[in-house]
C-alpha positions as CSV (number, residue, x, y, z in Angstrom):
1,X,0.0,0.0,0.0
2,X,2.7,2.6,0.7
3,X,3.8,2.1,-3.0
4,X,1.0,2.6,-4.3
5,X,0.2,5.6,-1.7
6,X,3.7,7.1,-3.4
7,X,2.7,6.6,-7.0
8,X,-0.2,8.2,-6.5
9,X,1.2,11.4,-5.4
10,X,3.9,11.6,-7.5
11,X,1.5,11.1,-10.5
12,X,-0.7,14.2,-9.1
13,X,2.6,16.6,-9.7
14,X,3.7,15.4,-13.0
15,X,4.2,18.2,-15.6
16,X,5.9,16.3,-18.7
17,X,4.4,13.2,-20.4
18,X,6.1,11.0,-23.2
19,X,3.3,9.6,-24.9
20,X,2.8,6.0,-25.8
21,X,2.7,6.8,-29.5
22,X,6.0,8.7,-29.1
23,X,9.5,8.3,-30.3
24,X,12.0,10.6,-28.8
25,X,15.8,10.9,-30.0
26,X,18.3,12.7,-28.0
27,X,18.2,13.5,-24.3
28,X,15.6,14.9,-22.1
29,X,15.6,17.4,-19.6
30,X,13.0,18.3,-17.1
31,X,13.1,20.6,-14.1
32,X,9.6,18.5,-12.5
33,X,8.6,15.3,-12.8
34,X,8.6,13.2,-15.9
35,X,6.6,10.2,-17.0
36,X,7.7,8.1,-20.3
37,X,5.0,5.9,-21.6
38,X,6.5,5.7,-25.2
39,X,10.6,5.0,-26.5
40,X,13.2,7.4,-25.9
41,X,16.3,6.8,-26.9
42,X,18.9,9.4,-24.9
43,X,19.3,10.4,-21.8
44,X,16.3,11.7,-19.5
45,X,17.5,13.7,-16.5
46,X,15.0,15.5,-14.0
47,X,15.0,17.1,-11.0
48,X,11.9,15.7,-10.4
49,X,10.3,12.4,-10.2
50,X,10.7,9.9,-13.3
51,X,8.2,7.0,-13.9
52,X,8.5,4.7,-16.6
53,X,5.4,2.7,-17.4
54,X,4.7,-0.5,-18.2
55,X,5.0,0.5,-22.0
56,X,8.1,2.7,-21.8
57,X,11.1,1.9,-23.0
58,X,14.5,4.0,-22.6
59,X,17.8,3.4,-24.1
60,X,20.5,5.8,-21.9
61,X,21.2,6.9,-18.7
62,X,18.7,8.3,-16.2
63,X,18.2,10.2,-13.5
64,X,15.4,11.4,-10.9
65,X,14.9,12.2,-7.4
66,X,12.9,9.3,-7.3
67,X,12.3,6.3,-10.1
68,X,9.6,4.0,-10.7
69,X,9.8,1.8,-13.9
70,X,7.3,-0.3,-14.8
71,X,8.6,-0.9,-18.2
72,X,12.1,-1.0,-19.7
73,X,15.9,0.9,-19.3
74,X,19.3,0.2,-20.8
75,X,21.4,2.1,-19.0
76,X,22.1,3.5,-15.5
77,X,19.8,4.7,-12.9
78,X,20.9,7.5,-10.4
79,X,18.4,8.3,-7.9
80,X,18.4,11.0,-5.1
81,X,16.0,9.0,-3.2
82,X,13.6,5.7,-3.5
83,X,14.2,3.7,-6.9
84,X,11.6,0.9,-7.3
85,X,11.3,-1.8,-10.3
86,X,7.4,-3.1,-10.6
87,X,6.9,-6.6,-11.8
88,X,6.7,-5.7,-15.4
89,X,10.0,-3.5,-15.1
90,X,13.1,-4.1,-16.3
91,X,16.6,-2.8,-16.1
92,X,19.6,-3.7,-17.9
93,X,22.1,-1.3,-15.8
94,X,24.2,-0.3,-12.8
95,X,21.6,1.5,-10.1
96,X,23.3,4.5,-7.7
97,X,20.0,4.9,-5.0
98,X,19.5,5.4,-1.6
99,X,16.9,2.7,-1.0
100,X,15.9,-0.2,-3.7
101,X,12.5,-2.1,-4.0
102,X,13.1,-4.6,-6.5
103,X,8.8,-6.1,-7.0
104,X,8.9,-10.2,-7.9
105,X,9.2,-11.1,-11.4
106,X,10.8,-7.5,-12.1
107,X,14.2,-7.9,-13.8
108,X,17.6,-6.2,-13.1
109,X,20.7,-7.2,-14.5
110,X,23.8,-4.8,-13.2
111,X,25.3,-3.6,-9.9
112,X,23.7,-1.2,-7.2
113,X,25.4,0.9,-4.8
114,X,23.1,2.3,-2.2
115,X,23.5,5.2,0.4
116,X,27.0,6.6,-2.2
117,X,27.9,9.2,0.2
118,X,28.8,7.2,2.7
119,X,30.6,4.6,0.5
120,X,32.4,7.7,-1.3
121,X,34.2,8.9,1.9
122,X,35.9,5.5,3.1
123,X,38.8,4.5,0.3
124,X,38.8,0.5,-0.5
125,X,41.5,-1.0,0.5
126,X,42.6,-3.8,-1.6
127,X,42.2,-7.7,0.4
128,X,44.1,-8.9,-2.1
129,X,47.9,-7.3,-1.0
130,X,47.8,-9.0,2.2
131,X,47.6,-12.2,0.4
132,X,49.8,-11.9,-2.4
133,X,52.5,-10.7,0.2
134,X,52.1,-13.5,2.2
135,X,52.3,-15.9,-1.2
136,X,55.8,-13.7,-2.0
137,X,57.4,-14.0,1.1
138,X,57.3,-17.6,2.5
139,X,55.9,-19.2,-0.8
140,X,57.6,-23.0,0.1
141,X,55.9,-22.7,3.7
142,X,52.4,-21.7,1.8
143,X,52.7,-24.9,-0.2
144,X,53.6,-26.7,2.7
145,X,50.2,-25.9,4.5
146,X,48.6,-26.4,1.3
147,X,49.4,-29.7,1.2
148,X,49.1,-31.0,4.8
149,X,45.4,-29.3,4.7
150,X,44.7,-31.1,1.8
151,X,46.1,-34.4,3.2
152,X,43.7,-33.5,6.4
153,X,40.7,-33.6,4.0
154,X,42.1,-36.7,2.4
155,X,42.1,-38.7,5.9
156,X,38.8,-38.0,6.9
């Protein structure tokens, strides 16, 4: 219910609509909320809201203060806020949100990184190095151990 609650009120303030019998080539910009019921192929970027419905199809990046697709992107998804694939929705895509809903039988094929400001201010450090320097330094001991585990495994 509180999806629906959402749509509703986000649908309410929408000021641009791409038609179903629309094709649109190049990008898109929009300083309210945008609703794509027809194909664009480019970018759509708005400062608003952007929902995608079950008809809609865009090829290129997007991005909204909130995103609801019901129908289909190729491309990435940045989202100020909520970012929520229905059932019929699909994404083919790497997702930068701060909270996911993903409904059952939607499809999303990519990576997602939620809350990015946090993960922005803490540098990765690599897990990797430790082991390769251990490898480097003592490499006959590591194969030692290597193969007494696996003769453990063997005995039992």
């Amino acid at each position: 219910m509180l999806g629906k609650r959402t749509t509703e009120q986000i649908n309410a303030k929408i000021s641009s609509v791409i038609g179903s019998d629309m094709v649109v080539e190049g990008n898109i910009r929009a300083k309210e909320a945008v609703r794509v019921e027809g194909k664009v192929t480019g970018d759509v970027v708005t400062e608003g809201a952007l929902i995608i419905s079950a008809g809609g199809a865009v090829k290129g990046n997007v991005k909204g203060s909130s995103i609801i697709i019901g129908g289909s992107v190729e491309g990435d998804l940045t989202s100020g806020g909520r970012t929520e694939v229905a059932s019929t929705g699909k994404v083919i895509g790497d997702i930068r949100t701060k909270s996911l809903i993903v409904d059952e039988n939607a499809v999303f094929q990519g990576q997602c990184i939620m809350n990015a400001e946090s993960l922005t201010t803490h540098p990765e450090t690599p897990v990797t190095t430790k082991f390769e320097n251990m490898e480097e330094e003592n490499p006959e001991e590591n194969s030692k151990d290597n193969n007494n585990s696996n003769n453990k495994w063997n005995k039992r």
